[in-house]
C-alpha positions as CSV (number, residue, x, y, z in Angstrom):
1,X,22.8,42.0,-84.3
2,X,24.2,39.0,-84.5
3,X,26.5,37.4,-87.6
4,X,26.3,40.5,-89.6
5,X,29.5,42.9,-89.8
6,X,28.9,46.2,-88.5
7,X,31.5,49.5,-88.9
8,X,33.2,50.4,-86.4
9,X,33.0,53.5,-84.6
10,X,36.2,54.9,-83.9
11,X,37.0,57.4,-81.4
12,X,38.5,60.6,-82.3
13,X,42.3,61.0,-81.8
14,X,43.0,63.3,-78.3
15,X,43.4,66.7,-79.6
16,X,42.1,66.2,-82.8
17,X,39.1,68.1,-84.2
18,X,38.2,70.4,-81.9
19,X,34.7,70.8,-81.2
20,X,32.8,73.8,-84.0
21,X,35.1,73.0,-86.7
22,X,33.8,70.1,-89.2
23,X,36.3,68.2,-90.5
24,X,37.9,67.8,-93.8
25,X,35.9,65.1,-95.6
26,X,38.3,61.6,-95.5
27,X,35.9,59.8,-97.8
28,X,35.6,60.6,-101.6
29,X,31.6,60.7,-101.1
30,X,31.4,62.0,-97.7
31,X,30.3,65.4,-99.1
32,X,27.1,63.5,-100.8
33,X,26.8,61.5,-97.4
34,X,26.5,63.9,-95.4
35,X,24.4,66.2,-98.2
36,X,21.8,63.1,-98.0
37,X,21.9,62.3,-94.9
38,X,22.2,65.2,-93.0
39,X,20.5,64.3,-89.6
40,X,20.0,61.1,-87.5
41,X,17.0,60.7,-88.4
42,X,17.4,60.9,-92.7
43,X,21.0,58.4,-91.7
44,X,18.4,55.8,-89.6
45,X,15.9,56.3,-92.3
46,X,18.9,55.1,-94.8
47,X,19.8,51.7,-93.0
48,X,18.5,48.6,-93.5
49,X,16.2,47.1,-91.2
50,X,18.8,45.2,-88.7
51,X,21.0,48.0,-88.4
52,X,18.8,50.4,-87.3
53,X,18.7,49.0,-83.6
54,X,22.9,49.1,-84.0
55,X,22.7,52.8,-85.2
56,X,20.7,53.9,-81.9
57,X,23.0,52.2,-80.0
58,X,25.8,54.1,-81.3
59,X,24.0,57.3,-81.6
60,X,22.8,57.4,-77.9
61,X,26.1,56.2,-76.8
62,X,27.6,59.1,-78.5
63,X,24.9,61.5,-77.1
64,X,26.2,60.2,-73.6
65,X,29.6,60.7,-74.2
66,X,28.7,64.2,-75.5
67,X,26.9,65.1,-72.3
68,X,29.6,63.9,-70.3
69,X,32.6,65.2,-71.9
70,X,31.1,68.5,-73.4
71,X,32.9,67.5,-76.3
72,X,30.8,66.8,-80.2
73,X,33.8,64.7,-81.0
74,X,32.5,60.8,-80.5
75,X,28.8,62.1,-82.0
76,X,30.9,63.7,-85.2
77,X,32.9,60.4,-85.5
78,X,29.4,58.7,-85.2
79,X,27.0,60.2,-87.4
80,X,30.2,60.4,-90.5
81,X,29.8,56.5,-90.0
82,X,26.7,56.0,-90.0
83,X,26.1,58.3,-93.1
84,X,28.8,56.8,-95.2
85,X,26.3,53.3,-94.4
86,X,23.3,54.5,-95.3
87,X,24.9,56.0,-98.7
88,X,26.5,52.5,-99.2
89,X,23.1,51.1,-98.3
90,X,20.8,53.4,-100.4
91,X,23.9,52.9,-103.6
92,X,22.9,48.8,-103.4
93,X,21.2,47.3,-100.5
94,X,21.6,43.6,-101.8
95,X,25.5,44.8,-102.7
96,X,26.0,46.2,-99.0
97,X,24.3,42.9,-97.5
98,X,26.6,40.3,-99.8
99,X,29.3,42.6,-98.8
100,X,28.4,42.2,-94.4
101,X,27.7,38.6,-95.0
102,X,31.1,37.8,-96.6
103,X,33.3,39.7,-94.2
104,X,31.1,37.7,-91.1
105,X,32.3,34.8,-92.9
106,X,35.4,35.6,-93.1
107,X,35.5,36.7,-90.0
108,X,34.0,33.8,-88.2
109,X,35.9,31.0,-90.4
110,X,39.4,33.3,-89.7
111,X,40.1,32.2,-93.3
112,X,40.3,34.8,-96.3
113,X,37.6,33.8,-99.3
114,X,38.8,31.7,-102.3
115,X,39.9,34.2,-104.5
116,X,41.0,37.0,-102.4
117,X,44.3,38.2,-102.2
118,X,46.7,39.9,-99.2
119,X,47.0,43.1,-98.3
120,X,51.0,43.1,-99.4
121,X,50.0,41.1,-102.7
122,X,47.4,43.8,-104.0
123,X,49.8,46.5,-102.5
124,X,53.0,44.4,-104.9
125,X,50.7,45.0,-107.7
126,X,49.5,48.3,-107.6
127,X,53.3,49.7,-106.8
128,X,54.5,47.2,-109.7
């Protein structure tokens, strides 16, 4: 898909959750993601239109890397991804699109937006 954002599927950690244990949830709503989206399909069902081609990219990529490794690690990393977009999508679609527009902006001018602020000024102000 080109111009729009897309998350980023990072790959587990070597040694870190082995595979048959879920992990502990990282996100305050992954419990309700993964409640509401509980299988590739419901998650590809979630997305908007463009990302769907994106997500079955990942997902068979993941699949792959499953078959080869005998590991469910990259799939897991996957899926919690993609689940956390579909709940961000489903929440407000026009929200999550404003949202993947600005940071392609930003990440195509390499400027921040007017407005915005640092990293170490928000972190100043939330310590001070």
């Amino acid at each position: 898909m080109s111009g729009m954002a897309s998350p980023a599927t990072p790959l587990p950690p070597p040694g870190g959750t082995p595979d048959g244990v879920e992990p502990v949830p990282e996100w305050v709503d992954d419990v309700e993601a993964a409640a509401r989206f509980s299988s590739p399909e419901a998650i590809r069902g979630g997305l908007l239109p463009e990302h769907v081609g994106e997500f079955d990219a990942a997902f068979d990529a993941a699949l792959t890397a499953a078959r080869q490794t005998l590991r469910l690690d990259q799939l897991r990393s996957v899926l919690q991804v993609w689940r956390r977009v579909a709940l961000l999508t489903e929440r407000d679609p026009d929200g999550y699109r404003a949202m993947l527009a600005a940071a392609a902006e930003v990440r195509g001018s390499g400027q921040p937006r007017p407005g915005s602020v640092s990293w170490a000024e928000l972190r100043a102000e939330l310590e001070g």
